[in-house]
mmJSON file of the N, C-alpha and C atoms, coordinates in Angstrom:
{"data_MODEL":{"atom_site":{
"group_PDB":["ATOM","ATOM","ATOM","ATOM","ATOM","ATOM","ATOM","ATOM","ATOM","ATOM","ATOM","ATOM","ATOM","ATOM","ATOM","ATOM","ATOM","ATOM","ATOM","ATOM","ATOM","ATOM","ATOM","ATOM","ATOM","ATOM","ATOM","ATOM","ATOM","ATOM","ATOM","ATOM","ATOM","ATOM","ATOM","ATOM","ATOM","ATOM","ATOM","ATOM","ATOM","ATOM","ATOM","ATOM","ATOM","ATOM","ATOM","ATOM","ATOM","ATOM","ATOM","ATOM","ATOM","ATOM","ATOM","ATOM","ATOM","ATOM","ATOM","ATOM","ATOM","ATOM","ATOM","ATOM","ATOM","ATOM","ATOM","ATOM","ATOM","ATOM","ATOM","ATOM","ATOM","ATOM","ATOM","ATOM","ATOM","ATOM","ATOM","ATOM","ATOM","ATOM","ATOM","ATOM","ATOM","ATOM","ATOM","ATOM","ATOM","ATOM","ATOM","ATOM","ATOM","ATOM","ATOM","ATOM","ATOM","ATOM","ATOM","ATOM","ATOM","ATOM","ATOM","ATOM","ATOM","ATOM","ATOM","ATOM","ATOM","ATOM","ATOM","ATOM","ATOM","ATOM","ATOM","ATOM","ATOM","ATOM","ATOM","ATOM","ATOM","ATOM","ATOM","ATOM","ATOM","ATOM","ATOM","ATOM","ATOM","ATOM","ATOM","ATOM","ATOM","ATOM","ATOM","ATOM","ATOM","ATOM","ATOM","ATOM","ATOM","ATOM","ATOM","ATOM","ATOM","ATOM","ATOM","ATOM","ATOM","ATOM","ATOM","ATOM","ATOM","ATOM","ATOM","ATOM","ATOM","ATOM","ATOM","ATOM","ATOM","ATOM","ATOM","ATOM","ATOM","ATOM","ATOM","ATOM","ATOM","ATOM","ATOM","ATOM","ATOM","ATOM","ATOM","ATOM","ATOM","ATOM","ATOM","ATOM","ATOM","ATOM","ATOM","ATOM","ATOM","ATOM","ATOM","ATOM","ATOM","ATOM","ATOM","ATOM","ATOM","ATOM","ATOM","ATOM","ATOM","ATOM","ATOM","ATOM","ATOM","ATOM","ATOM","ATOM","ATOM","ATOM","ATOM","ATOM","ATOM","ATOM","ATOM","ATOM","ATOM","ATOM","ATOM","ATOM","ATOM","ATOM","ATOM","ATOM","ATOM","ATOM","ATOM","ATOM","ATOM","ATOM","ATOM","ATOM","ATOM","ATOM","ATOM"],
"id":[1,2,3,4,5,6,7,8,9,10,11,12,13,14,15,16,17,18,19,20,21,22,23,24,25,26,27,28,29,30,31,32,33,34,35,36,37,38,39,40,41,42,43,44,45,46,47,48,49,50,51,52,53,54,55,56,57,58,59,60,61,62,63,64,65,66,67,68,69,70,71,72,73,74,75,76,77,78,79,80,81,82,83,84,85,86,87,88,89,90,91,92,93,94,95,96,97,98,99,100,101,102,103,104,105,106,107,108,109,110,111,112,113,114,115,116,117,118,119,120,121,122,123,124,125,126,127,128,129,130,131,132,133,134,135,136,137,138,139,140,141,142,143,144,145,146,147,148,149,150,151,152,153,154,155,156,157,158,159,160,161,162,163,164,165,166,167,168,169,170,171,172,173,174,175,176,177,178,179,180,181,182,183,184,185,186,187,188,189,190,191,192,193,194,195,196,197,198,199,200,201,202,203,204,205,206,207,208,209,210,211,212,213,214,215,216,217,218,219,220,221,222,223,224,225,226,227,228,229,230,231],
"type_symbol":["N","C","C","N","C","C","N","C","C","N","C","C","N","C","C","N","C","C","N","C","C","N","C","C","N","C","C","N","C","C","N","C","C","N","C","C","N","C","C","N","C","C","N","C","C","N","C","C","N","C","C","N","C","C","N","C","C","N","C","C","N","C","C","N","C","C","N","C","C","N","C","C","N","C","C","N","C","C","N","C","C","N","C","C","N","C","C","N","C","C","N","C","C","N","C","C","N","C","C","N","C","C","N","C","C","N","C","C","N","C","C","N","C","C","N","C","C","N","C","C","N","C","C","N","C","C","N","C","C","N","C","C","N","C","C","N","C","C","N","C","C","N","C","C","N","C","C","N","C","C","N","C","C","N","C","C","N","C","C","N","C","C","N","C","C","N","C","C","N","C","C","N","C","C","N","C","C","N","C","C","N","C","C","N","C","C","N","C","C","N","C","C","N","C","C","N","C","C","N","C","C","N","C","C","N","C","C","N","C","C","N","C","C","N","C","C","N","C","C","N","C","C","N","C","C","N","C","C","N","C","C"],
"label_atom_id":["N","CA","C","N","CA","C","N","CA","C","N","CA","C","N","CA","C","N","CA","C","N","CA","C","N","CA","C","N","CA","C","N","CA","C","N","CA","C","N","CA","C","N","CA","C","N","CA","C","N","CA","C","N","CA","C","N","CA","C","N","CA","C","N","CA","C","N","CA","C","N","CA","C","N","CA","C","N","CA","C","N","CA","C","N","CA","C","N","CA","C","N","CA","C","N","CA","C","N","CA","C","N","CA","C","N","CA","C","N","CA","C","N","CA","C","N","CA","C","N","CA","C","N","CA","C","N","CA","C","N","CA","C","N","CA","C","N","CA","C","N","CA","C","N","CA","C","N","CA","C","N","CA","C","N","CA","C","N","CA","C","N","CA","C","N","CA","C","N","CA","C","N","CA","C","N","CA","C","N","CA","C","N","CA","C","N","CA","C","N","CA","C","N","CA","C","N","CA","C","N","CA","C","N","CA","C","N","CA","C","N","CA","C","N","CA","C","N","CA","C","N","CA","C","N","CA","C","N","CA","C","N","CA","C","N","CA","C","N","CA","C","N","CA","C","N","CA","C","N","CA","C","N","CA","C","N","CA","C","N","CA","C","N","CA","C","N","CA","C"],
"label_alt_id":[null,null,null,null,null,null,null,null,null,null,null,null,null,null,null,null,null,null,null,null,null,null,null,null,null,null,null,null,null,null,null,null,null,null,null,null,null,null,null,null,null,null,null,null,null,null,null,null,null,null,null,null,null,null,null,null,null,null,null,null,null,null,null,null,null,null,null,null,null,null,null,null,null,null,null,null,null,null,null,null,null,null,null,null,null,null,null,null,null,null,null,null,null,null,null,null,null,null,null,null,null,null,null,null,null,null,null,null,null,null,null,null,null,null,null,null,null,null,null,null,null,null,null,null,null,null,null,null,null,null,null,null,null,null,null,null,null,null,null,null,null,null,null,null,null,null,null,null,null,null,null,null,null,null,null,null,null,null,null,null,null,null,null,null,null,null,null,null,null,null,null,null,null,null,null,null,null,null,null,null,null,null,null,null,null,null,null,null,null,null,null,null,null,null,null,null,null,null,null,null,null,null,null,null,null,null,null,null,null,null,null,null,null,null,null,null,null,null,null,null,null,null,null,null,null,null,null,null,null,null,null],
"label_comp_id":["UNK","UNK","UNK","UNK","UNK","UNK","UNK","UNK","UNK","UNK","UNK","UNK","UNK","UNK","UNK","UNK","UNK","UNK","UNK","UNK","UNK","UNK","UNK","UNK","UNK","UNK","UNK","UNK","UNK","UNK","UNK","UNK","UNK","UNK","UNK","UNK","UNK","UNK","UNK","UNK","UNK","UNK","UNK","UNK","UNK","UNK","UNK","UNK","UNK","UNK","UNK","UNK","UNK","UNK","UNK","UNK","UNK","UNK","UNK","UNK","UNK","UNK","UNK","UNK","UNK","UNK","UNK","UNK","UNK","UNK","UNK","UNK","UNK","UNK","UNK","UNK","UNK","UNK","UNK","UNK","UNK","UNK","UNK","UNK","UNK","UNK","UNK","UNK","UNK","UNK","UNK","UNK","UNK","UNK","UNK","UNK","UNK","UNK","UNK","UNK","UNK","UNK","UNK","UNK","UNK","UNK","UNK","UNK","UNK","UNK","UNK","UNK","UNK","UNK","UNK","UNK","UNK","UNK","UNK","UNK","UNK","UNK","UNK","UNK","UNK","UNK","UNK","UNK","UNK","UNK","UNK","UNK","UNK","UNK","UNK","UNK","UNK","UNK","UNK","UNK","UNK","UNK","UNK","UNK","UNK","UNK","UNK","UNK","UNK","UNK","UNK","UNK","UNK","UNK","UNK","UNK","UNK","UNK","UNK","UNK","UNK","UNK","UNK","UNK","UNK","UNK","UNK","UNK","UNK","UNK","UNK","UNK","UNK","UNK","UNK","UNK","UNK","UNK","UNK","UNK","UNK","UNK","UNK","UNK","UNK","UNK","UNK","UNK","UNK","UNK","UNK","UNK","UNK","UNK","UNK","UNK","UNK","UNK","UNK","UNK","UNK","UNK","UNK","UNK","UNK","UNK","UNK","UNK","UNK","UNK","UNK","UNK","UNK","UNK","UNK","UNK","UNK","UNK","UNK","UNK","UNK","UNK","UNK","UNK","UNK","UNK","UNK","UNK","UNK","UNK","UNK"],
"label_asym_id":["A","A","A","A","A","A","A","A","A","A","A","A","A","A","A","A","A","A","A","A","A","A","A","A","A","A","A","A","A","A","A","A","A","A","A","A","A","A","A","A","A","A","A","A","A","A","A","A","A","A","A","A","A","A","A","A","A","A","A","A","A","A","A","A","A","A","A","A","A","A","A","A","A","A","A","A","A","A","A","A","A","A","A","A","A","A","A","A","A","A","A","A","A","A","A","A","A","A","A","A","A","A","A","A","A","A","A","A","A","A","A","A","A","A","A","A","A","A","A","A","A","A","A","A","A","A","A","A","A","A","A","A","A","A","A","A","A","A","A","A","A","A","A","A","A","A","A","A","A","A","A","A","A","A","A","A","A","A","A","A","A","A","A","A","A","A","A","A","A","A","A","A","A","A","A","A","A","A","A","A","A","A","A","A","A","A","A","A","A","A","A","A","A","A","A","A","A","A","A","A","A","A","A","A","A","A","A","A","A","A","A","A","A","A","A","A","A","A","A","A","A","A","A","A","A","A","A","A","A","A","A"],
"label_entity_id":["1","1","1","1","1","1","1","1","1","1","1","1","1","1","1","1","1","1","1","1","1","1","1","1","1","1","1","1","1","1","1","1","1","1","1","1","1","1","1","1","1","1","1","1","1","1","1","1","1","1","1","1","1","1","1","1","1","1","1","1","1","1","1","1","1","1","1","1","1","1","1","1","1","1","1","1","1","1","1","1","1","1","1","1","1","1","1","1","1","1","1","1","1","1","1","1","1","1","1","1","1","1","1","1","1","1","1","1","1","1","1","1","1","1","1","1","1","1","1","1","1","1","1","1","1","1","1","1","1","1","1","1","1","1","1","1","1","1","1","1","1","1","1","1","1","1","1","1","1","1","1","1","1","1","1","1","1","1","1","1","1","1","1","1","1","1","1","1","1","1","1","1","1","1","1","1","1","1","1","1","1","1","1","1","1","1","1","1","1","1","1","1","1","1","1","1","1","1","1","1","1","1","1","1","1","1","1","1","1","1","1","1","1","1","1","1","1","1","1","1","1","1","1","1","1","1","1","1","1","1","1"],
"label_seq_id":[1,1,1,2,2,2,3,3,3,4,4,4,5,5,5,6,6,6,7,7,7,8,8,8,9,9,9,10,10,10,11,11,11,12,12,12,13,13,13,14,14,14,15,15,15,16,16,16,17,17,17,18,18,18,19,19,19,20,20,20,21,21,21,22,22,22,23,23,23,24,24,24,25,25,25,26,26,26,27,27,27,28,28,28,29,29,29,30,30,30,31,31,31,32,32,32,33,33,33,34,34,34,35,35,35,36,36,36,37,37,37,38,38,38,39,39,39,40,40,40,41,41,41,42,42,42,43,43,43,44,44,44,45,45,45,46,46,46,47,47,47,48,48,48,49,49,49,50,50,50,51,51,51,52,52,52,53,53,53,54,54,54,55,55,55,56,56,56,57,57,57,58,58,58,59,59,59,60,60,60,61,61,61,62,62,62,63,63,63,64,64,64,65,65,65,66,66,66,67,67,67,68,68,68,69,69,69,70,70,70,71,71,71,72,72,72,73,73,73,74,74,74,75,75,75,76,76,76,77,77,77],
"pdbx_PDB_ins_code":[null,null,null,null,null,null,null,null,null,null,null,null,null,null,null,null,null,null,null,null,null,null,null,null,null,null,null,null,null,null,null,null,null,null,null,null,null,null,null,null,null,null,null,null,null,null,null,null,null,null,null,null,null,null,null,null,null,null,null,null,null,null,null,null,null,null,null,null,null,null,null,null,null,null,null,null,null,null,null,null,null,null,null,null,null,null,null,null,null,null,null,null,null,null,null,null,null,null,null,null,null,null,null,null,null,null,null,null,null,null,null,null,null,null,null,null,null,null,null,null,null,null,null,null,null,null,null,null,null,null,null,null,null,null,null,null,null,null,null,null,null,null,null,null,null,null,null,null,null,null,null,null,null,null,null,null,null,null,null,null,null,null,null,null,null,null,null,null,null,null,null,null,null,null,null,null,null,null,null,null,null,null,null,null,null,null,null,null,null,null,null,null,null,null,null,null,null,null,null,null,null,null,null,null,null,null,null,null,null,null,null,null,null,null,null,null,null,null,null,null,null,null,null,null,null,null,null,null,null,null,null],
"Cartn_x":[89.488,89.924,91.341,91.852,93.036,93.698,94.793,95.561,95.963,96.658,97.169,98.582,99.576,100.635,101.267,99.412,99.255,98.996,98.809,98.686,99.681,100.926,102.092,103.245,103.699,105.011,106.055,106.748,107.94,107.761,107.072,106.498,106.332,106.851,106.269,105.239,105.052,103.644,102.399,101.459,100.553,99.275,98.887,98.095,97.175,96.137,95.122,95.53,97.163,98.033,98.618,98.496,98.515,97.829,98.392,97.996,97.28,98.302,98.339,98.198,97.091,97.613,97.666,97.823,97.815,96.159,95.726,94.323,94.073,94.703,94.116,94.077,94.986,94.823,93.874,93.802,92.351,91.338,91.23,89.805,89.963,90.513,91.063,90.339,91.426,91.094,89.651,88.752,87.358,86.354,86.89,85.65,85.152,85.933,85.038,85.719,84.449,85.079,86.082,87.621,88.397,88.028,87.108,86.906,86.082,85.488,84.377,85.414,86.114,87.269,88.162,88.786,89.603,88.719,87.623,86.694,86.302,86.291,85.957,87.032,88.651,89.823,89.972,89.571,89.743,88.551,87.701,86.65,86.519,87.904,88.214,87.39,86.794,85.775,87.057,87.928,89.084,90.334,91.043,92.343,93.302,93.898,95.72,96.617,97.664,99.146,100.169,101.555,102.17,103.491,103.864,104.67,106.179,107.24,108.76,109.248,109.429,109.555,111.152,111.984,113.465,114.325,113.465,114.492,114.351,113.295,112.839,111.644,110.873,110.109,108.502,107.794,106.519,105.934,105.377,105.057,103.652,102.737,101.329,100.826,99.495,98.79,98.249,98.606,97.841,96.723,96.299,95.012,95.264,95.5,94.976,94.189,94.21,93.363,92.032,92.366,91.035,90.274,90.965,90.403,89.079,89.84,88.981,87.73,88.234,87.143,85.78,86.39,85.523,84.732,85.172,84.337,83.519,84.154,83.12,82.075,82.208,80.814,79.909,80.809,80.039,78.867,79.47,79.12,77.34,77.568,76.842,74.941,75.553,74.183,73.921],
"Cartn_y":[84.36,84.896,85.45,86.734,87.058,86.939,86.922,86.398,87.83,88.001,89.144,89.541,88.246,88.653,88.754,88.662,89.469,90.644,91.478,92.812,93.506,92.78,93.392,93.67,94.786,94.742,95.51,95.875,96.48,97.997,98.737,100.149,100.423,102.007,102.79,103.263,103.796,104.554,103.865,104.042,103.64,103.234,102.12,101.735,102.417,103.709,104.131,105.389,105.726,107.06,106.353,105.211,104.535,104.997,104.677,105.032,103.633,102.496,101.275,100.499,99.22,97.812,97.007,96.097,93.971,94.303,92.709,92.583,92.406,91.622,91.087,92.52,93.815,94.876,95.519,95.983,96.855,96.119,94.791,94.415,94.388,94.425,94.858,96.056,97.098,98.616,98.994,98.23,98.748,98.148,97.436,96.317,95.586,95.193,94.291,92.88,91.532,90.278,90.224,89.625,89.416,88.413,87.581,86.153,87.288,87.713,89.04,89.812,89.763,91.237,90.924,89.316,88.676,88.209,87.726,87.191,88.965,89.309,90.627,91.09,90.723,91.39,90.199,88.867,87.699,88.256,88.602,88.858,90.409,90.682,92.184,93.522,93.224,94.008,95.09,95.358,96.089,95.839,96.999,96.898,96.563,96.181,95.785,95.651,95.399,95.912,94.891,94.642,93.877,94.632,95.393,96.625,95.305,95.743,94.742,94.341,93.098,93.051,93.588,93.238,93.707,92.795,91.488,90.656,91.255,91.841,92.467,91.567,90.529,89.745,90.605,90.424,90.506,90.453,91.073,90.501,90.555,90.786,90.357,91.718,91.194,92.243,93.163,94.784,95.527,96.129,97.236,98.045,99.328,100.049,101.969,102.386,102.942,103.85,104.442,104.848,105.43,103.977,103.097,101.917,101.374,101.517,100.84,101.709,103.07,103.963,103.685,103.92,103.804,102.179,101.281,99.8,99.866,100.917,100.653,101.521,102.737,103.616,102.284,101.662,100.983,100.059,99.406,98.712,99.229,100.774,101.297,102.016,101.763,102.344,101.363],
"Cartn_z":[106.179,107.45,107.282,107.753,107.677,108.905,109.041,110.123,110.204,111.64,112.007,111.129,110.879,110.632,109.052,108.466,106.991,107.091,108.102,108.104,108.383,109.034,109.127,107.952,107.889,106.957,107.303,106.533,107.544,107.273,106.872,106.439,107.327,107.879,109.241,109.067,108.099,107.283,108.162,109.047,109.122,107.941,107.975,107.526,106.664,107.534,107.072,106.246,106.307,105.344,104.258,103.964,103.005,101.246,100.08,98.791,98.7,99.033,98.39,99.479,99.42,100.365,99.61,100.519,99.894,100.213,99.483,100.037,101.429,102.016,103.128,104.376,103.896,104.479,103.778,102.968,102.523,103.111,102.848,103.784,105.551,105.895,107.209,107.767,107.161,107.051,106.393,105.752,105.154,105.757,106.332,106.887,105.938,105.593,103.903,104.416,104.261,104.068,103.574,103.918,102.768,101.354,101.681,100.698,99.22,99.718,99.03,98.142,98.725,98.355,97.545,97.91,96.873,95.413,96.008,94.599,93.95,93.912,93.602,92.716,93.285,92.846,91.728,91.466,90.31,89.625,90.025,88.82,87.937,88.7,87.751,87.965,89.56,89.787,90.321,90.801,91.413,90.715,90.33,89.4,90.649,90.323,91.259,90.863,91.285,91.184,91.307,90.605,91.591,91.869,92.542,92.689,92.818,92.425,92.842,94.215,94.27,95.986,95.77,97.081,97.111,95.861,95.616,95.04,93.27,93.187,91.777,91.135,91.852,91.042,91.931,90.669,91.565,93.091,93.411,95.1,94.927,96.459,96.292,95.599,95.307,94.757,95.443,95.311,95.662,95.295,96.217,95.351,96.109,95.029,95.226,96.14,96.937,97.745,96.515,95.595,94.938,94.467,94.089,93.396,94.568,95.721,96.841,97.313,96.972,97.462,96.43,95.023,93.552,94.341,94.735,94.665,96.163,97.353,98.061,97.825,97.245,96.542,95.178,94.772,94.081,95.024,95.847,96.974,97.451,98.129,98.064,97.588,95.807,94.763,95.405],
"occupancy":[1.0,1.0,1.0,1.0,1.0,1.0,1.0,1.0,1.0,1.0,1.0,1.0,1.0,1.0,1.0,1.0,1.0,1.0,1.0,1.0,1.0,1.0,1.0,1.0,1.0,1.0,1.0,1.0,1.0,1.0,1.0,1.0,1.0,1.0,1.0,1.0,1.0,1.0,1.0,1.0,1.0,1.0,1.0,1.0,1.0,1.0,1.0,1.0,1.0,1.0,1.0,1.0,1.0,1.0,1.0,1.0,1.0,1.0,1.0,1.0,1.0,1.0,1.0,1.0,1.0,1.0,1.0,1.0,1.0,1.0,1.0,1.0,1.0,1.0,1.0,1.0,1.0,1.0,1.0,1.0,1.0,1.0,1.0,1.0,1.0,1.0,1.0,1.0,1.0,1.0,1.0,1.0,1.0,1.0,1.0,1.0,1.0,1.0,1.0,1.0,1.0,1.0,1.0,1.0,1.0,1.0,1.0,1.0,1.0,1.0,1.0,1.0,1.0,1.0,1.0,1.0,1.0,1.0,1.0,1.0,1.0,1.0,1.0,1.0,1.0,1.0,1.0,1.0,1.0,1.0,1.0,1.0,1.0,1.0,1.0,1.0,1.0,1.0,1.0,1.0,1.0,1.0,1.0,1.0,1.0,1.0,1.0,1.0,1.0,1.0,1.0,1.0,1.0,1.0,1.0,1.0,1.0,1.0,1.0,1.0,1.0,1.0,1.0,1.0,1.0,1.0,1.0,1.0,1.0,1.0,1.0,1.0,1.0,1.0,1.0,1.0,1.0,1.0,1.0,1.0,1.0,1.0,1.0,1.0,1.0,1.0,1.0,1.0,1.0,1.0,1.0,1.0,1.0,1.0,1.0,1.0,1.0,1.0,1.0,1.0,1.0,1.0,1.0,1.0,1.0,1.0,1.0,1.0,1.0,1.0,1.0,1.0,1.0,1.0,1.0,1.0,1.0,1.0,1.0,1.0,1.0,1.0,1.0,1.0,1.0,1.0,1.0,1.0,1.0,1.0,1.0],
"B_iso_or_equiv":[0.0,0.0,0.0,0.0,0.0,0.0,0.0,0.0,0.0,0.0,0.0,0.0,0.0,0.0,0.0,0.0,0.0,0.0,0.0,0.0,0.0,0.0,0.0,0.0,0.0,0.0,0.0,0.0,0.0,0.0,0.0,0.0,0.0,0.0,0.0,0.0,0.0,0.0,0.0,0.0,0.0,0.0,0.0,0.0,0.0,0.0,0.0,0.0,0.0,0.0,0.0,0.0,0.0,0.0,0.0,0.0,0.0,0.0,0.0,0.0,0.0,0.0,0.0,0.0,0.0,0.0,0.0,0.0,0.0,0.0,0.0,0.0,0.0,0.0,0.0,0.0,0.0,0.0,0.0,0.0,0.0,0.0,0.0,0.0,0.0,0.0,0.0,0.0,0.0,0.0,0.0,0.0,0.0,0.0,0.0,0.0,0.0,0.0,0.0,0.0,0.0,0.0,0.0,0.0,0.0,0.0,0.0,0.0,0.0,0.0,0.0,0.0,0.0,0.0,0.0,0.0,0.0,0.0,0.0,0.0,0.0,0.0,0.0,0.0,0.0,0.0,0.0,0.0,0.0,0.0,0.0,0.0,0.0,0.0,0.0,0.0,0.0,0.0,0.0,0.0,0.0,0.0,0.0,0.0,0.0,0.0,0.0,0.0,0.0,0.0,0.0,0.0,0.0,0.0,0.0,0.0,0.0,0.0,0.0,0.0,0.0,0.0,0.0,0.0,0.0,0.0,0.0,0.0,0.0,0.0,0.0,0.0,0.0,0.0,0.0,0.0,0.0,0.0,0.0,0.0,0.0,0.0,0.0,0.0,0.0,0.0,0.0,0.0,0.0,0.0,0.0,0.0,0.0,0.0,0.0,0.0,0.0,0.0,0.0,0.0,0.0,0.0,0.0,0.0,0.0,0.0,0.0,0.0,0.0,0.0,0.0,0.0,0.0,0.0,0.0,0.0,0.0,0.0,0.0,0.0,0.0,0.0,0.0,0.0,0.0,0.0,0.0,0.0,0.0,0.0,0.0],
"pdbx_formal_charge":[null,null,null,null,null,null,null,null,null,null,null,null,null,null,null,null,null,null,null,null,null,null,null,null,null,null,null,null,null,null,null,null,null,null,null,null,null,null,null,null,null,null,null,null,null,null,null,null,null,null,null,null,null,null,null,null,null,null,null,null,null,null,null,null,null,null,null,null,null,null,null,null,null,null,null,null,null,null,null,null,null,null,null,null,null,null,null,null,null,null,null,null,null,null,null,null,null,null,null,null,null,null,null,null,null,null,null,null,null,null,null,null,null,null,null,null,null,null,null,null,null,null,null,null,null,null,null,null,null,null,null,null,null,null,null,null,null,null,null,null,null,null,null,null,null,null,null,null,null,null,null,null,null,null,null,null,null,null,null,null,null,null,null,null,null,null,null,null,null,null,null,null,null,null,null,null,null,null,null,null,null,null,null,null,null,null,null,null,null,null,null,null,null,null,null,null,null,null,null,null,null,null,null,null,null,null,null,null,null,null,null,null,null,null,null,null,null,null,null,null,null,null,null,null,null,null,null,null,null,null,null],
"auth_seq_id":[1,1,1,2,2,2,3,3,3,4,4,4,5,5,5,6,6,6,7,7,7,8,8,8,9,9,9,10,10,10,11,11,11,12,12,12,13,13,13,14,14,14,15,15,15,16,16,16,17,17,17,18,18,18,19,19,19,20,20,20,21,21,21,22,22,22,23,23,23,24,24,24,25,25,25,26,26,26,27,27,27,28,28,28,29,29,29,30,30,30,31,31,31,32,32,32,33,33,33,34,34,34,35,35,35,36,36,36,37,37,37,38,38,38,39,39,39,40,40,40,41,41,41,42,42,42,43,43,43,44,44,44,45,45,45,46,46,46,47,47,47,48,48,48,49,49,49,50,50,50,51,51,51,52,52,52,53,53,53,54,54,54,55,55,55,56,56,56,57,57,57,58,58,58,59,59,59,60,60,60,61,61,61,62,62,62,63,63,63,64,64,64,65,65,65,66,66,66,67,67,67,68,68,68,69,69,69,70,70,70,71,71,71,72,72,72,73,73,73,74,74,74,75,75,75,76,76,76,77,77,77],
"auth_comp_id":["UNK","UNK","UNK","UNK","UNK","UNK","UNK","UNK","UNK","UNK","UNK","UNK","UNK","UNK","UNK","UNK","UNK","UNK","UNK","UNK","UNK","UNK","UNK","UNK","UNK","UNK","UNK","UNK","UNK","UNK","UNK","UNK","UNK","UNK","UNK","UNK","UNK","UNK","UNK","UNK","UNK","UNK","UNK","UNK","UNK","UNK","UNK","UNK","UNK","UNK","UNK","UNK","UNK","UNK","UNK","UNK","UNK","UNK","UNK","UNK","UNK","UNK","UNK","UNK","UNK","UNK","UNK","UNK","UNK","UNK","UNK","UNK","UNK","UNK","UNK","UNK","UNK","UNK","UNK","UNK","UNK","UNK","UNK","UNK","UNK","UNK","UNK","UNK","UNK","UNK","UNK","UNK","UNK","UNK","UNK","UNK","UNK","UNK","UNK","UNK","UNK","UNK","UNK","UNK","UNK","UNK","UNK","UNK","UNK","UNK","UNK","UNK","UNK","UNK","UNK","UNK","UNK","UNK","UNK","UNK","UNK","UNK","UNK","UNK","UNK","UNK","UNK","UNK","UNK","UNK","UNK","UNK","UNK","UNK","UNK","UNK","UNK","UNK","UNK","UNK","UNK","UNK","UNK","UNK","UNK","UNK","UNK","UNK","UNK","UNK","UNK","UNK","UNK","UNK","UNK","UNK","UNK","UNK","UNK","UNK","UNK","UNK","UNK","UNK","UNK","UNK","UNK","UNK","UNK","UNK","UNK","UNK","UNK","UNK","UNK","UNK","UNK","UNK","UNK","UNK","UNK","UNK","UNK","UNK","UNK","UNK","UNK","UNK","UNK","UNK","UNK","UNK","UNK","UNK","UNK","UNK","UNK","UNK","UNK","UNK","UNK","UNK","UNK","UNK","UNK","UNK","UNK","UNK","UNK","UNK","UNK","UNK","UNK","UNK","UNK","UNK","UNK","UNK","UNK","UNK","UNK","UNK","UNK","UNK","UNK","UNK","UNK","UNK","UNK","UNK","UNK"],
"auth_asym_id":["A","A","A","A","A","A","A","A","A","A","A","A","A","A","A","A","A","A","A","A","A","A","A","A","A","A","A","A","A","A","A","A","A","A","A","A","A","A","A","A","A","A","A","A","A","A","A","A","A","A","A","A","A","A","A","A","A","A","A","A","A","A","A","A","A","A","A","A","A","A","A","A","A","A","A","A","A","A","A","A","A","A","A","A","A","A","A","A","A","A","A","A","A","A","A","A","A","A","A","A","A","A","A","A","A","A","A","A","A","A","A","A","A","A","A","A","A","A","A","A","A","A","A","A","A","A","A","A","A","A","A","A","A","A","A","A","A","A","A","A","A","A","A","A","A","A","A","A","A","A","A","A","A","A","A","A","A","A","A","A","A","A","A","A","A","A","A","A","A","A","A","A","A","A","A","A","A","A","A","A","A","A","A","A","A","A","A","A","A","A","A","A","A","A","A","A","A","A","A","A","A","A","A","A","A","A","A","A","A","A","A","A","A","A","A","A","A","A","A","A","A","A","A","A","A","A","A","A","A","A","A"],
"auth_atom_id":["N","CA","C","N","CA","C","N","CA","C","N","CA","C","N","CA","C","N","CA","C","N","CA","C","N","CA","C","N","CA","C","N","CA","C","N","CA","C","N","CA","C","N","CA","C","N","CA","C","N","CA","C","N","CA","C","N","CA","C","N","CA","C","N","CA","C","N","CA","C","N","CA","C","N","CA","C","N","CA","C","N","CA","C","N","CA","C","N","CA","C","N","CA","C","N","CA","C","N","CA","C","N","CA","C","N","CA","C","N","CA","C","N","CA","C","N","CA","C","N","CA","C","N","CA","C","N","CA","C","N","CA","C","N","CA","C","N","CA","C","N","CA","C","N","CA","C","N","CA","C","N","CA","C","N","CA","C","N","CA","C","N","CA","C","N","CA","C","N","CA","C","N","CA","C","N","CA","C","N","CA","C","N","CA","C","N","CA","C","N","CA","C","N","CA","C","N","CA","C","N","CA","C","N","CA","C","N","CA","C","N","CA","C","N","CA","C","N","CA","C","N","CA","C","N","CA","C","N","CA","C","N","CA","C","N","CA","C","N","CA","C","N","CA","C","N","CA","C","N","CA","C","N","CA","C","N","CA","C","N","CA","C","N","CA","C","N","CA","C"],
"pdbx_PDB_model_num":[1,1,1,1,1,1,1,1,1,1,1,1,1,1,1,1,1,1,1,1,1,1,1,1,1,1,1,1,1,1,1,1,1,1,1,1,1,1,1,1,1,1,1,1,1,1,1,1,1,1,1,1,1,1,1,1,1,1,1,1,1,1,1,1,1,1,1,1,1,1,1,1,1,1,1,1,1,1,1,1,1,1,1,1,1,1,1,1,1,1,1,1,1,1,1,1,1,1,1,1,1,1,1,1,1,1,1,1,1,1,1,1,1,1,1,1,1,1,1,1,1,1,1,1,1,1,1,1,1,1,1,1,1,1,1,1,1,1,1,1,1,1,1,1,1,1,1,1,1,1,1,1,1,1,1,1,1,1,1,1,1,1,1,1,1,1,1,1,1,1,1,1,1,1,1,1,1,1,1,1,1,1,1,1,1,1,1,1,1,1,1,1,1,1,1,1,1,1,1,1,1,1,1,1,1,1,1,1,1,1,1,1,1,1,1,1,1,1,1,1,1,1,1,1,1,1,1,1,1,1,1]
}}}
């Protein structure tokens, strides 16, 4: 289950003009279970990211706009 105030960040950029989310927003924005979406992103079924937070260490993992498109056409066959 994602909570609302994992979908927030401090980006004006709306959501769906987005390249990149966290998980718990791509499944948000796709309609995809998040639990589906995370087991999916550990089993290497979706590449991700850990872009630098402000402090310079890793932050959460993202995923590409094409990455997500490529897995829900996979979804699809």
């Amino acid at each position: 289950m994602v909570l609302q105030n994992e979908l927030k960040d401090a980006s004006r950029i709306p959501l769906k003009d987005r390249l990149a989310w966290t998980i718990p927003q791509a499944a948000s924005l796709y309609g995809i279970d998040y639990d589906g979406l995370r087991q999916a992103v550990n089993q290497g079924d979706i590449d991700t990211f850990r872009p630098p937070s402000k402090r310079g260490t890793p932050s959460r993992r993202h995923i590409r706009r094409e990455e997500m498109d490529r897995y829900v056409k996979s979804l699809e066959e």
